[in-house]
C-alpha positions as CSV (number, residue, x, y, z in Angstrom):
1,X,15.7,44.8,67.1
2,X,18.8,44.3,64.6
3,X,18.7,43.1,61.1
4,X,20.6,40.6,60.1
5,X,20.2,41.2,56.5
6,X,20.0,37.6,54.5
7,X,17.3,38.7,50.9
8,X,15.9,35.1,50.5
9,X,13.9,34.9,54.0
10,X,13.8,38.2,54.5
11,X,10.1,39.6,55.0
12,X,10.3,43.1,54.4
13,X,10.8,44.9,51.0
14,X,14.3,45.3,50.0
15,X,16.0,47.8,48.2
16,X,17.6,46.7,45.2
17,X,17.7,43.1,43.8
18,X,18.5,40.1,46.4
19,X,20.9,39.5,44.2
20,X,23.0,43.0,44.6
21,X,25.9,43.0,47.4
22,X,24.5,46.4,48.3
23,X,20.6,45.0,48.9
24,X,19.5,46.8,51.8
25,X,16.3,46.4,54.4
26,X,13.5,48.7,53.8
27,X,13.6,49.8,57.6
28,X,10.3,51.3,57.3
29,X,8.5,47.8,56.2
30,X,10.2,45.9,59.3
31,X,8.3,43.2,60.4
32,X,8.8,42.1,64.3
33,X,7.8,38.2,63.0
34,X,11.1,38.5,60.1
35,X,13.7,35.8,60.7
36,X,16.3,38.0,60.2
37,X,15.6,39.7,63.1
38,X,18.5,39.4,66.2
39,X,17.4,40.4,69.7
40,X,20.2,41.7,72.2
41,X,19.6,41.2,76.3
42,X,18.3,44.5,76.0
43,X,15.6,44.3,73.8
44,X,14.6,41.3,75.4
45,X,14.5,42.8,78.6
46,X,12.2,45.5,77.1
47,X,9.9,42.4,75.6
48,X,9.5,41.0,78.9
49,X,8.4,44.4,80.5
């Protein structure tokens, strides 16, 4: 999975305000259900398996 990083509909912790430009994911709180969440052929390959 890849973050695509947008604060307001993210649904993991962030660090720093939403409001910073250098707002980061908390990688460890991912959440597989997040809408931020992109999917390349490969990961979806390894979803179907």
């Amino acid at each position: 999975m890849t973050c695509v990083l947008n604060p307001a509909t993210a649904a993991c912790q962030l660090r720093g305000a939403a409001d910073d430009p250098m707002v980061t994911p908390d990688l460890d709180d991912c959440r597989p259900k997040c809408p931020n969440i992109a999917r390349t052929d490969r990961d979806i390959e390894h979803v179907r398996q």
